[in-house]
PATI-434070 format. One line per field, with one value per atom (N, C-alpha, C): residue in one letter; atom name; x, y, z; residue number from 1. Coordinates in pm, whole numbers, plus 50000, padded with zeros to 5 digits. Layout:
REM residues N
resn <- [A, ...]
name <- [CA, ...]
u <- [X, ...]
v <- [Y, ...]
w <- [Z, ...]
resi <- [NUM, ...]
END
This chain:
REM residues 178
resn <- [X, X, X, X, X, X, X, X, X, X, X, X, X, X, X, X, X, X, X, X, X, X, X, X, X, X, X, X, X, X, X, X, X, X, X, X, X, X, X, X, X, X, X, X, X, X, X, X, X, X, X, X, X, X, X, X, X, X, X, X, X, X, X, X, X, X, X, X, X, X, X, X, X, X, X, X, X, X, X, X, X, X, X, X, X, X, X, X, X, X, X, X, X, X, X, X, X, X, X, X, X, X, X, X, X, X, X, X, X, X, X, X, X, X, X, X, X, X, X, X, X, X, X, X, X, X, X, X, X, X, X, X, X, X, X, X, X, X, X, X, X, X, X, X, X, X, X, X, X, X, X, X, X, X, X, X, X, X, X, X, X, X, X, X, X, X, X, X, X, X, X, X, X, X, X, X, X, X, X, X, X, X, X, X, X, X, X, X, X, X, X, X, X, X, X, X, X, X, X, X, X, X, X, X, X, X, X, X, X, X, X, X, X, X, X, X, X, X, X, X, X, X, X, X, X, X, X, X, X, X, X, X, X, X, X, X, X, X, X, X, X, X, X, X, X, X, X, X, X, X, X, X, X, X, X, X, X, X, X, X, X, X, X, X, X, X, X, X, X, X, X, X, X, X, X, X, X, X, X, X, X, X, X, X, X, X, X, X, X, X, X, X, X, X, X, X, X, X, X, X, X, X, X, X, X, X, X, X, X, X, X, X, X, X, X, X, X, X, X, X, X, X, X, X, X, X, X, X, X, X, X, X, X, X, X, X, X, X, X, X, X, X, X, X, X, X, X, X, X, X, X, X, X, X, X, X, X, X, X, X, X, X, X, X, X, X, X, X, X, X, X, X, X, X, X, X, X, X, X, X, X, X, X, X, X, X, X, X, X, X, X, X, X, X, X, X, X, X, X, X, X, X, X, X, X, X, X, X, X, X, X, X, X, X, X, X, X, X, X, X, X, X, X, X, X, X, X, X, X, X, X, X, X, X, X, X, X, X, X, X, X, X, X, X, X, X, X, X, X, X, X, X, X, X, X, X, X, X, X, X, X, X, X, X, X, X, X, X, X, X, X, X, X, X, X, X, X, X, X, X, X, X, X, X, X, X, X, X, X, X, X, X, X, X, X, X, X, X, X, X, X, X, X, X, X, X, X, X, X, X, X, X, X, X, X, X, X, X, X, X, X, X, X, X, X, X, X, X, X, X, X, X, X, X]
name <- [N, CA, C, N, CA, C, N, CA, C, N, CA, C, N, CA, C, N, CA, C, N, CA, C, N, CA, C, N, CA, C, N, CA, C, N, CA, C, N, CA, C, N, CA, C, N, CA, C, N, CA, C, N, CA, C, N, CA, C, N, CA, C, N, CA, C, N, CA, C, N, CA, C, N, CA, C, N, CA, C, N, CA, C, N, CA, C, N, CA, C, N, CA, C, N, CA, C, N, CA, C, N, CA, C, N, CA, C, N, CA, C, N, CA, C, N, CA, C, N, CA, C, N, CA, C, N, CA, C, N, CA, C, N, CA, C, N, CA, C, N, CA, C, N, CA, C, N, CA, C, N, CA, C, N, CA, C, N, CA, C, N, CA, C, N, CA, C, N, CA, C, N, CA, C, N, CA, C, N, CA, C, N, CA, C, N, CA, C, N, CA, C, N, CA, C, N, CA, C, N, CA, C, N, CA, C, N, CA, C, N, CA, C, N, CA, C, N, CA, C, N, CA, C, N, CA, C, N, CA, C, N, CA, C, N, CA, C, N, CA, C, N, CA, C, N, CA, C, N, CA, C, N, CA, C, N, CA, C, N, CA, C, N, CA, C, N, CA, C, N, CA, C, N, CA, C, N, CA, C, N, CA, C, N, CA, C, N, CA, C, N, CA, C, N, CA, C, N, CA, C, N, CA, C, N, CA, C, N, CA, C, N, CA, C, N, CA, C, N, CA, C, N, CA, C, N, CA, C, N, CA, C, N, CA, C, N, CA, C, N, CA, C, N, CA, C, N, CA, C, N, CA, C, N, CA, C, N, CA, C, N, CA, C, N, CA, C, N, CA, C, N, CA, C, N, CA, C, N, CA, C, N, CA, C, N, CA, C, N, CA, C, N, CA, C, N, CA, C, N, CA, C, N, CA, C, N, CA, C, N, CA, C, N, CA, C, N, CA, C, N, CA, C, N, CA, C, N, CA, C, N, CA, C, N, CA, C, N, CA, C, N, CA, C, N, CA, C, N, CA, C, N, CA, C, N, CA, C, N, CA, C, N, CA, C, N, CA, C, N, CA, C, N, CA, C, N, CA, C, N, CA, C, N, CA, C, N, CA, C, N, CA, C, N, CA, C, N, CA, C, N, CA, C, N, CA, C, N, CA, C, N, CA, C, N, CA, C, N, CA, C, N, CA, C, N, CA, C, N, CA, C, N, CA, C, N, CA, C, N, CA, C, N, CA, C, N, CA, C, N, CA, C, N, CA, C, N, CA, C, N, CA, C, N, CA, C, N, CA, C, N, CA, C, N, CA, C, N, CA, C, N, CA, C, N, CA, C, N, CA, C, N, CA, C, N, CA, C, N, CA, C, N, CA, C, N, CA, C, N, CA, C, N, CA, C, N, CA, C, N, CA, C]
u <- [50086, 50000, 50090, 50090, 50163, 50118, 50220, 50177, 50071, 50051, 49915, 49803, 49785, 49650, 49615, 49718, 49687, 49575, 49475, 49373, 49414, 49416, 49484, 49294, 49299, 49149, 49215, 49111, 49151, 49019, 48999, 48900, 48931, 48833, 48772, 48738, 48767, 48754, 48586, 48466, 48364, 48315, 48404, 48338, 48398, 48297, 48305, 48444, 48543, 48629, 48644, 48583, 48564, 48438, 48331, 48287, 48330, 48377, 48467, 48535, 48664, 48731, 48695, 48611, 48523, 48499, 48430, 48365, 48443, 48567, 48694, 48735, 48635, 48745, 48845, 48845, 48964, 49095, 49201, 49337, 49437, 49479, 49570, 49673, 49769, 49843, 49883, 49773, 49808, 49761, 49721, 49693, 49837, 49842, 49919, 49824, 49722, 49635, 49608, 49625, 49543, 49428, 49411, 49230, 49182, 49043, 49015, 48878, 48914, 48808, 48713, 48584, 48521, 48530, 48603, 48587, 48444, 48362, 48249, 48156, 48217, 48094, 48169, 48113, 48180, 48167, 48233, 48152, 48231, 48322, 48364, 48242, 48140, 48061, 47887, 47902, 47756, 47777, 47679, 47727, 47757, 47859, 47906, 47836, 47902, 47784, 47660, 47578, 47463, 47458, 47306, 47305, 47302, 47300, 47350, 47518, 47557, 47708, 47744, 47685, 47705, 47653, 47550, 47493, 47629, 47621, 47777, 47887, 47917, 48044, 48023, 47899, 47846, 47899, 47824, 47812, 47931, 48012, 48127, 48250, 48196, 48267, 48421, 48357, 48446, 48488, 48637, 48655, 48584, 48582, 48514, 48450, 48397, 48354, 48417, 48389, 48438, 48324, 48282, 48168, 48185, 48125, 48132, 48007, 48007, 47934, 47922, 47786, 47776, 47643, 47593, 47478, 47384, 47287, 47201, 47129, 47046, 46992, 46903, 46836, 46765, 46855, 46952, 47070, 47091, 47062, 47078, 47200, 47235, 47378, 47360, 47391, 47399, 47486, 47481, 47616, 47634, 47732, 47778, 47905, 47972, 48129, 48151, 48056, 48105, 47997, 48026, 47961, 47851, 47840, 47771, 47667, 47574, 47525, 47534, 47652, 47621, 47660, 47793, 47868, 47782, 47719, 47664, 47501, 47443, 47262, 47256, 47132, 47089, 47051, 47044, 47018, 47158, 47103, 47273, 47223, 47334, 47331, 47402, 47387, 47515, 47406, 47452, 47394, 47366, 47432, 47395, 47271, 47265, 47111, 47044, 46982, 46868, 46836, 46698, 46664, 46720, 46679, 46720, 46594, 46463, 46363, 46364, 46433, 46404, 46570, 46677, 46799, 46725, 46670, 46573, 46531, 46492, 46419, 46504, 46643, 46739, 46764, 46778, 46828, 47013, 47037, 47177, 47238, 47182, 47245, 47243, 47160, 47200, 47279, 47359, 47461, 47620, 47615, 47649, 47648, 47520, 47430, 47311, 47249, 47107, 47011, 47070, 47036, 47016, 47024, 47049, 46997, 46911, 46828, 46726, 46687, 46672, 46672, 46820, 46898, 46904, 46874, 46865, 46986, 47012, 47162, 47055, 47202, 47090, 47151, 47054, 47125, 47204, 47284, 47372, 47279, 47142, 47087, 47052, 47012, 46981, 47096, 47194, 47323, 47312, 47328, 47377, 47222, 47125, 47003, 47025, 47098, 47144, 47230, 47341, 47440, 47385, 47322, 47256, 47213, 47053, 47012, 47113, 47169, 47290, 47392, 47346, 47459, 47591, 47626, 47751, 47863, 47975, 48071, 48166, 48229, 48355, 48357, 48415, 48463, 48427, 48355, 48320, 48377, 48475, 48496, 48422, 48364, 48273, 48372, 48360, 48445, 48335, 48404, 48340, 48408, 48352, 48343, 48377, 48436, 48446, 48570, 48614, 48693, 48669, 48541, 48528, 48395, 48318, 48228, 48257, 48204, 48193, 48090, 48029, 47927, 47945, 47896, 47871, 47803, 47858, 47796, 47761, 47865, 47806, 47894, 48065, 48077, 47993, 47924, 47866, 47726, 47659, 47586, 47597, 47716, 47752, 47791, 47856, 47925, 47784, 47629, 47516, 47464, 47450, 47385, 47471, 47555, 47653, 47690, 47674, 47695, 47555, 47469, 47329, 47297, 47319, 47284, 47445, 47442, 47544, 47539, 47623, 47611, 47695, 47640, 47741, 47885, 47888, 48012, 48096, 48215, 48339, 48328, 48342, 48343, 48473, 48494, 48557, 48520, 48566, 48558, 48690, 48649, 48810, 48757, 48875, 48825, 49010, 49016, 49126, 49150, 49024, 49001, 49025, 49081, 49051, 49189]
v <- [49882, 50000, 50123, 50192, 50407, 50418, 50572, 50586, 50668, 50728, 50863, 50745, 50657, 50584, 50498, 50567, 50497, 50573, 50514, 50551, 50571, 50641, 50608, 50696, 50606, 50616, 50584, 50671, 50614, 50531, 50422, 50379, 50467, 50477, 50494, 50419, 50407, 50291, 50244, 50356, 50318, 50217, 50222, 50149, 49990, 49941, 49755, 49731, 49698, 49692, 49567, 49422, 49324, 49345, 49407, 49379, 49505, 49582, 49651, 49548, 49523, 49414, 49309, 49235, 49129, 49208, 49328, 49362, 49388, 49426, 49504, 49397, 49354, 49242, 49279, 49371, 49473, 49480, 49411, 49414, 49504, 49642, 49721, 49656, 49627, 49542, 49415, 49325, 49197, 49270, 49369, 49436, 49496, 49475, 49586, 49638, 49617, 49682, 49820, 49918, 50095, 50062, 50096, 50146, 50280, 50292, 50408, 50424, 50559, 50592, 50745, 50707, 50835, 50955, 51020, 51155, 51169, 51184, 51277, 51234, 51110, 51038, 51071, 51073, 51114, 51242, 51334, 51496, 51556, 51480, 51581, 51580, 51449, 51444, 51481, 51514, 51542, 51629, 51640, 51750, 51673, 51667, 51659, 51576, 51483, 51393, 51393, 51332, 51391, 51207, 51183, 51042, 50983, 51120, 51119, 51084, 51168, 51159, 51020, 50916, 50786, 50716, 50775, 50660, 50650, 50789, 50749, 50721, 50739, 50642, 50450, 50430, 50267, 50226, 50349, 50333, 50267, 50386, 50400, 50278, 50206, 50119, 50125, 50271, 50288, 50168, 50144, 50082, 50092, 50229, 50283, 50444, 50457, 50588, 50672, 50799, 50869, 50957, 50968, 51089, 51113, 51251, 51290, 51330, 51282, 51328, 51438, 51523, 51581, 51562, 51609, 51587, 51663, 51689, 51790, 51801, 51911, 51967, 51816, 51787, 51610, 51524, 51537, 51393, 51334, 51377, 51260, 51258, 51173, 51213, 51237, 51370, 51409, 51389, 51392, 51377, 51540, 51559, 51707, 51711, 51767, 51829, 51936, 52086, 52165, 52153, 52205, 52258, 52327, 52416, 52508, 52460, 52524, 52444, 52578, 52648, 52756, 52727, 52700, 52644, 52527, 52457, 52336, 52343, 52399, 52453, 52568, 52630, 52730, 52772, 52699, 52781, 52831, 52902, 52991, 52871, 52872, 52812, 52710, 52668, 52546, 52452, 52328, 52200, 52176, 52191, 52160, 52234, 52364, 52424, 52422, 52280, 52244, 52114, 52081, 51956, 51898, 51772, 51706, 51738, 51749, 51762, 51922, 51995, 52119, 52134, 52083, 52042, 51964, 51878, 51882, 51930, 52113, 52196, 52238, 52218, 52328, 52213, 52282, 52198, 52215, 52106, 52059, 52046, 52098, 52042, 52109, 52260, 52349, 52403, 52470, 52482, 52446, 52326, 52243, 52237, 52216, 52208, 52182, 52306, 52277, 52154, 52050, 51936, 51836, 51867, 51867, 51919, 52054, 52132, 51982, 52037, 51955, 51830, 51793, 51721, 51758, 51655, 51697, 51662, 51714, 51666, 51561, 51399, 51294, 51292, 51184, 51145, 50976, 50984, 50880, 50740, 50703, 50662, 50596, 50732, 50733, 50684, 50746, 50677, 50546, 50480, 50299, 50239, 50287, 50225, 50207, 50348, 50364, 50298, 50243, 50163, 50011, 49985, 49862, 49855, 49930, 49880, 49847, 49972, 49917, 49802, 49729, 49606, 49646, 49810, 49813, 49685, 49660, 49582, 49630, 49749, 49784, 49862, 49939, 50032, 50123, 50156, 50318, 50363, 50471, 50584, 50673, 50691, 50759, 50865, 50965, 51075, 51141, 51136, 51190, 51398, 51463, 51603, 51644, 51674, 51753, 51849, 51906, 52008, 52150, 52226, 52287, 52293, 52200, 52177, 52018, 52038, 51897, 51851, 51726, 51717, 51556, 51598, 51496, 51377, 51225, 51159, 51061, 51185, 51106, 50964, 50963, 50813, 50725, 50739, 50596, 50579, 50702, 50713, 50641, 50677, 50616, 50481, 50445, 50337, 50215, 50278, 50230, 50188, 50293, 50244, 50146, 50164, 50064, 49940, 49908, 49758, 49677, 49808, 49697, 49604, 49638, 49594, 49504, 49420, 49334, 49397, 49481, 49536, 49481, 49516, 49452, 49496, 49579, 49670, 49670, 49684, 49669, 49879, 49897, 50081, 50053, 50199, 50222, 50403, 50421, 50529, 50625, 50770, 50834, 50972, 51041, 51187, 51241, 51370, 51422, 51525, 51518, 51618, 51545, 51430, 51334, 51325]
w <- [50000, 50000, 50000, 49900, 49940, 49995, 50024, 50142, 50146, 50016, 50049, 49994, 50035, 50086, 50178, 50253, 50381, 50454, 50556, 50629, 50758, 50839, 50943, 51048, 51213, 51267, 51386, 51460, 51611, 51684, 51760, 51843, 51922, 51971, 52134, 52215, 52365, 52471, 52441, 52438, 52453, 52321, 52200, 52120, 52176, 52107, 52129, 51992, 52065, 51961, 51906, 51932, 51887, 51768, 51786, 51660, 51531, 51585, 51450, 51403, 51524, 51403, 51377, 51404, 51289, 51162, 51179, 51072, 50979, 50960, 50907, 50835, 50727, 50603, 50553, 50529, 50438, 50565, 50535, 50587, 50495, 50519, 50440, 50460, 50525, 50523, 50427, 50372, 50281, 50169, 50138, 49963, 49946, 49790, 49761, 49660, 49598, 49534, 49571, 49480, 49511, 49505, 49609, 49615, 49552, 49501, 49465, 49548, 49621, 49699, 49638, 49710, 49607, 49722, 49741, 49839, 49828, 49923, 49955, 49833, 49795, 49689, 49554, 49450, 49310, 49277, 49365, 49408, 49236, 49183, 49015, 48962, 48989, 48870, 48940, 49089, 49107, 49222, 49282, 49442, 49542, 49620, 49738, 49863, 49875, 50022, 49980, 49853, 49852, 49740, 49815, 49768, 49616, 49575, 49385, 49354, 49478, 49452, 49453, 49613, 49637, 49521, 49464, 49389, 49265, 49186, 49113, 49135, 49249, 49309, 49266, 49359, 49301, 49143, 49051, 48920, 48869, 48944, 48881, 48916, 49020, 49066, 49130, 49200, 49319, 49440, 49467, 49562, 49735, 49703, 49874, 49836, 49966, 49960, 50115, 50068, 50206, 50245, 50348, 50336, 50461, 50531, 50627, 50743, 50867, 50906, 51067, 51075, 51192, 51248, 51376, 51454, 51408, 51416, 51403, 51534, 51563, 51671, 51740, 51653, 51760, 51718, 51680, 51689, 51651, 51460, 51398, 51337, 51231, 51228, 51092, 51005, 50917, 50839, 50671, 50588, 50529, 50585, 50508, 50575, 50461, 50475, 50589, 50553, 50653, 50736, 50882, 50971, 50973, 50836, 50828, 50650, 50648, 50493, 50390, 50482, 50346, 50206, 50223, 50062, 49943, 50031, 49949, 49959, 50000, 49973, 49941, 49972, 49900, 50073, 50173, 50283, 50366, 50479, 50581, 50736, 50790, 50903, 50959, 51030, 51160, 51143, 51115, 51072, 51234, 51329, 51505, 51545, 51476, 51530, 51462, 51335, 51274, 51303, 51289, 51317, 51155, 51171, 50997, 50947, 51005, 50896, 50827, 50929, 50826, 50758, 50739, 50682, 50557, 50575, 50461, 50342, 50376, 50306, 50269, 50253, 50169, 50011, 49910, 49783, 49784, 49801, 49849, 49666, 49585, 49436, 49307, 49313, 49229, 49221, 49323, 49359, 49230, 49268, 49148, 49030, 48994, 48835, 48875, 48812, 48772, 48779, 48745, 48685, 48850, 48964, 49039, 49148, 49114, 49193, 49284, 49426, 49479, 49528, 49526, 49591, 49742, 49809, 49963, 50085, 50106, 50263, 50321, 50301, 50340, 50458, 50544, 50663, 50682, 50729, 50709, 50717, 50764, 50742, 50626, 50522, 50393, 50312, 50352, 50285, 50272, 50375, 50445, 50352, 50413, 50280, 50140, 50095, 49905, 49912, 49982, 49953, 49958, 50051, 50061, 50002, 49912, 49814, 49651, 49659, 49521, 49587, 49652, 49641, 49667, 49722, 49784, 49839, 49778, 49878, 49912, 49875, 49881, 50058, 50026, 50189, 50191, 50323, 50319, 50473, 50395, 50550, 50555, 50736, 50793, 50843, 50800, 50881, 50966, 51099, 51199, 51201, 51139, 51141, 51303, 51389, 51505, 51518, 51368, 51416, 51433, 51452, 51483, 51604, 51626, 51738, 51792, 51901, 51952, 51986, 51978, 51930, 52058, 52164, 52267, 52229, 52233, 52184, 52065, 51933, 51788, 51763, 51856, 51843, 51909, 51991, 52021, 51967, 51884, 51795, 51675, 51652, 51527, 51545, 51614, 51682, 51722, 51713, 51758, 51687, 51575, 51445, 51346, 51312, 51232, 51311, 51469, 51483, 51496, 51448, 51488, 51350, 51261, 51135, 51092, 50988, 50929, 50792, 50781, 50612, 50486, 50394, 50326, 50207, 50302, 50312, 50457, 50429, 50514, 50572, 50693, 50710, 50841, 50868, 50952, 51030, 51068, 51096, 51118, 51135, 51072, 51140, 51164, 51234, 51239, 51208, 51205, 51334, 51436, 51572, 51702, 51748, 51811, 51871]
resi <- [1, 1, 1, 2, 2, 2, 3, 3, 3, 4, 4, 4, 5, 5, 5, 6, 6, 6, 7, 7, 7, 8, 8, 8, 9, 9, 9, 10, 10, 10, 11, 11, 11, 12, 12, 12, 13, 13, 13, 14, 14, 14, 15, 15, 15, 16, 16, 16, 17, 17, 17, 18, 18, 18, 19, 19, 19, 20, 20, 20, 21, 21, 21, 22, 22, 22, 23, 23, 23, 24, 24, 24, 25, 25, 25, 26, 26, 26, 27, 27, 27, 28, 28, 28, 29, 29, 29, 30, 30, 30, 31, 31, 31, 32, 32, 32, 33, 33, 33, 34, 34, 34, 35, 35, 35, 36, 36, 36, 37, 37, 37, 38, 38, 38, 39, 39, 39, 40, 40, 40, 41, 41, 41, 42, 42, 42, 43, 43, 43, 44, 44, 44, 45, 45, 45, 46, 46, 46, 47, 47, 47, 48, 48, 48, 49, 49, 49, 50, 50, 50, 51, 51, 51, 52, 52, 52, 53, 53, 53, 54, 54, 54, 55, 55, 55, 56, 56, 56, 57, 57, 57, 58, 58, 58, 59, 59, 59, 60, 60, 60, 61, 61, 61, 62, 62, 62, 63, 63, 63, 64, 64, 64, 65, 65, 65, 66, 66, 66, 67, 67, 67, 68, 68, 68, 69, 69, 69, 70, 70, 70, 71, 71, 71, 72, 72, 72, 73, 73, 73, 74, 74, 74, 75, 75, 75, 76, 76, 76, 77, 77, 77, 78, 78, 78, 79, 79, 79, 80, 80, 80, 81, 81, 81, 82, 82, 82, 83, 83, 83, 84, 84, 84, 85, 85, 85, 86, 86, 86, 87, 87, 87, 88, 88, 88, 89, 89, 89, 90, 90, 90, 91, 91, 91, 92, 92, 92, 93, 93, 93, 94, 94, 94, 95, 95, 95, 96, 96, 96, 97, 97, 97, 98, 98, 98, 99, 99, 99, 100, 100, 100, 101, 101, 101, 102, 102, 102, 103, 103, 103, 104, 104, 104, 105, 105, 105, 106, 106, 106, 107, 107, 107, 108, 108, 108, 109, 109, 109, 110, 110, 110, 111, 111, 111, 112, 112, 112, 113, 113, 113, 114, 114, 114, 115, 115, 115, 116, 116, 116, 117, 117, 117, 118, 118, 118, 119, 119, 119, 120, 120, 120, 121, 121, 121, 122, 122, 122, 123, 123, 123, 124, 124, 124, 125, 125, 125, 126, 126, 126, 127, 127, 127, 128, 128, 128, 129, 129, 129, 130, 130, 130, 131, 131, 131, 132, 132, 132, 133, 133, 133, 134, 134, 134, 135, 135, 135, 136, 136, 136, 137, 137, 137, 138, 138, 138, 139, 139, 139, 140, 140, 140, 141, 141, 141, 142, 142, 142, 143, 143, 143, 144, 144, 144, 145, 145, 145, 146, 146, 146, 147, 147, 147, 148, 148, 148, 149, 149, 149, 150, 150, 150, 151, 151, 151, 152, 152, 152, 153, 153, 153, 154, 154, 154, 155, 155, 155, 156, 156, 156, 157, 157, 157, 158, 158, 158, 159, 159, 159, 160, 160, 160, 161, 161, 161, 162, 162, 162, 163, 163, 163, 164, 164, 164, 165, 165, 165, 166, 166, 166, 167, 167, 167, 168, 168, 168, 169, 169, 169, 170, 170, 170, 171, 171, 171, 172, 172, 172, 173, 173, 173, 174, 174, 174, 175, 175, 175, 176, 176, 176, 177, 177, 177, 178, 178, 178]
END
């Protein structure tokens, strides 16, 4: 493996670290194969964390995906890059002081292209469903967003939702604030 694809993640005591590593088919170590990962989904060819992007990542037969997430005001765990939804909707604001249903009401994809207008900021939920239904196998990194808020809670959130289900995709998790 080079070195600029290496993943590098930290656990945390509270996660169950036996069923991560069950879950972790993917050994970097015995590949020497490059992986190709889709940053933030196939964001050259659609908008950014946005389940169009994942879906062409699938298409495209990306090795993995990377996407990012934060909390929102009732706790869910959102996919968006920044903190804030100004750059990538059409609305202003801190993804922490909206619920997801009104995160919702912004079009996450004109922005972009036209072609695209109402595209919605999914929730990582929605993600793990679109991957599941396209028959996802490859790898997906969950970037946990906390470098500019902290957000009490979203590892074992996250850490909650991803060991309850058996997916059929290999994930990990990743955070550069930690």
């Amino acid at each position: 493996m080079s070195g600029f694809t290496k993943i590098v993640f930290k656990l945390h005591n509270f996660l169950d670290r036996n069923k991560i590593k069950n879950n972790l088919k993917f050994k970097p170590s015995l590949t020497s194969k490059t992986l190709v990962f889709a940053h933030r989904g196939s964001k050259s060819n659609c908008p950014e964390n946005t389940l169009a992007a994942f879906h062409e990542a699938v298409r495209v037969h990306a090795d993995g995906i990377e996407l990012d997430v934060h909390l929102s005001l009732d706790n869910e765990l959102i996919v968006i890059h920044d903190e804030k939804i100004d750059r990538t909707t059409n609305g202003k604001g801190l993804v922490k002081n909206m619920n997801a249903i009104d995160l919702k009401k912004f079009d996450a994809g004109s922005w972009f292209n036209p072609k695209f207008t109402d595209e919605k900021i999914p929730t990582l939920s929605e993600v793990l469903k679109l991957l599941t239904d396209l028959s996802f196998t490859g790898y997906l990194n969950i970037e946990i967003k906390t470098d500019k808020f902290d957000y009490p809670g979203i590892e074992k959130k996250l850490s909650d939702l991803m060991t309850e289900t058996k997916w059929p995709f290999s994930y990990i998790y990743s955070s550069f604030n930690f």
